[in-house]
RODO-2510 file (C-alpha; in nm, 4 decimals, decimal comma):
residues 78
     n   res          X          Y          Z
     1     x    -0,7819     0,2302    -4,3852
     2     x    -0,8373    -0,1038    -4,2437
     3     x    -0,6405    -0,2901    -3,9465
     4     x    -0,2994    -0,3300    -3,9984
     5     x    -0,0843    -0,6643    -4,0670
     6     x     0,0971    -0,8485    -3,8303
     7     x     0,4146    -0,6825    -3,9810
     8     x     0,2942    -0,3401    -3,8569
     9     x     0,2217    -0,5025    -3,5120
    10     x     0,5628    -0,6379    -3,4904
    11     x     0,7426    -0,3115    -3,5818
    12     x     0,5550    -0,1476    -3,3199
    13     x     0,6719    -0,4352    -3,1026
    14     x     1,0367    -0,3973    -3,1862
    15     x     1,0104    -0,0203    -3,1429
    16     x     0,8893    -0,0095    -2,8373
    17     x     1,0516    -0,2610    -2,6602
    18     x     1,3713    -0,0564    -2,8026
    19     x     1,2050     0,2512    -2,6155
    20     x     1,1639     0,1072    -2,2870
    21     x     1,3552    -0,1831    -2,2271
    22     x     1,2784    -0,5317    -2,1787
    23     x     1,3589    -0,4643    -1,7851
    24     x     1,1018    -0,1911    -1,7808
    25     x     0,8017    -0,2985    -1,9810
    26     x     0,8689    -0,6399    -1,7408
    27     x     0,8503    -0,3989    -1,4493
    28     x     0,5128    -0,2345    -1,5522
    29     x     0,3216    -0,5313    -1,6667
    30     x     0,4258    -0,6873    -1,2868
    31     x     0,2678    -0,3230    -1,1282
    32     x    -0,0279    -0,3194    -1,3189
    33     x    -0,0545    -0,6844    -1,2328
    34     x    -0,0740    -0,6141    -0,8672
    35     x    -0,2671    -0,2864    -0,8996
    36     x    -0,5729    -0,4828    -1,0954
    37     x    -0,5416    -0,7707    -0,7836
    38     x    -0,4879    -0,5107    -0,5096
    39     x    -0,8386    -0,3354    -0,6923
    40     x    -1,0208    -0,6594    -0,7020
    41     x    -0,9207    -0,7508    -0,3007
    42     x    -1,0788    -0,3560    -0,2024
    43     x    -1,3804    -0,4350    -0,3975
    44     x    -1,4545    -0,7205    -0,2374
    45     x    -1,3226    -0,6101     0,1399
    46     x    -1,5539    -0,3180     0,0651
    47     x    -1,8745    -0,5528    -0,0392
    48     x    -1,8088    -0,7340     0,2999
    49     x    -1,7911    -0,4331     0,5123
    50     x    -2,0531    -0,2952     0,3261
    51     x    -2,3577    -0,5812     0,4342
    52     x    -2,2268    -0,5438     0,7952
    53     x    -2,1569    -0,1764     0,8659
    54     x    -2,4477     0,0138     1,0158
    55     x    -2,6272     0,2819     0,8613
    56     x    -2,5145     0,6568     1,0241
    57     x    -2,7249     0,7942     1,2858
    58     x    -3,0605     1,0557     1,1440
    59     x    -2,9308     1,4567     1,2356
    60     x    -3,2268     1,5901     1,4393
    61     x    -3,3191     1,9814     1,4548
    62     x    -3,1992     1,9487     1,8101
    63     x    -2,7937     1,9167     1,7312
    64     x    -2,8004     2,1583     1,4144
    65     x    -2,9756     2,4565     1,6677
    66     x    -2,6447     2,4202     1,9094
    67     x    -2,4266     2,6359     1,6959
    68     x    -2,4966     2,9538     1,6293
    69     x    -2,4498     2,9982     1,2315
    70     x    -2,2603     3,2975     1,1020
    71     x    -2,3946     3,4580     0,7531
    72     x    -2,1132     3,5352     0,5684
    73     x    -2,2745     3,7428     0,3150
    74     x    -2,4211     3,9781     0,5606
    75     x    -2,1211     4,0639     0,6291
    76     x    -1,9508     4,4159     0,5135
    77     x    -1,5675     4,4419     0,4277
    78     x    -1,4456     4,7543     0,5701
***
């Protein structure tokens, strides 16, 4: 039960690219190619608007007291 030998790797190889297709496994290493580089371009457009963007205003007693609340639990189904 050790790793297996390059033999094992290479029928694995042969089997799969028999599975999918040259065209296809292509295809997929090109999307997750673009989906790691579209990742790493939001992480750091999200640092940069991160240091800039200003903190979201305090909620005071004075706006949550506008609306009158409705208990839903106090109320009875008929």
């Amino acid at each position: 039960m050790g790793s297996f030998s390059i033999w094992h790797w290479l029928i694995v190889l042969l089997i799969v690219v028999m599975v999918f297709g040259t065209k296809k496994l292509r295809n997929m290493g090109s999307d997750l190619g673009g989906a790691v580089k579209g990742f790493k371009d939001g992480m750091k457009d999200g640092a940069a608007t991160d240091a800039t963007a200003t903190p979201p205003a305090q909620v005071t007693a004075a706006t949550t007291t506008d609306k009158p609340t409705i208990d839903v639990e106090a109320r009875q189904k008929s």
